[in-house]
N, C-alpha and C positions, 0 to 999 in steps of 0.2 A: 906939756902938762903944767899946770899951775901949780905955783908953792903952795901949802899948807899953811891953812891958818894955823898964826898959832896957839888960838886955842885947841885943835885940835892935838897938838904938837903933846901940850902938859897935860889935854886927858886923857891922850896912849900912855902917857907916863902912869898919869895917877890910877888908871885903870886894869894895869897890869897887875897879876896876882906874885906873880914873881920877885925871889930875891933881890934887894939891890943889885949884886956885883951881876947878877944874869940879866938884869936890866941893862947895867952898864955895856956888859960884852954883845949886847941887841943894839943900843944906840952906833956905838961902835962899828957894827958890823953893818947897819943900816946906814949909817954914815960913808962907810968905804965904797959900797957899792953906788953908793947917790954920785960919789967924786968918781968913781972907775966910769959910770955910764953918763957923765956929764948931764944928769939931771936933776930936775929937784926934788925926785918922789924914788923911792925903794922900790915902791910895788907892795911892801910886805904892808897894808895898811892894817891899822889898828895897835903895830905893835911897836914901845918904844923907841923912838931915831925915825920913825916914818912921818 
């Protein structure tokens, strides 16, 4: 799969209704799984770190 533009990137961010720090523990958690499954996409689109 192909990396994520990133504009896409800042407007999961920007378009999230959610807290910071819940955004943060989504980028995070969206991040971990990207490094565990040696790719460049989560799956989870739409939501922060994806």
């Amino acid at each position: 799969m192909n990396r994520p533009h990133p504009r896409h990137v800042v407007g999961n961010w920007r378009n999230s209704d959610l807290p910071f720090l819940e955004k943060l523990a989504l980028v995070a958690k969206n991040n971990a799984i990207k490094l565990k499954n040696r790719s460049d996409c989560c799956g989870n689109h739409g939501e922060p770190g994806c």
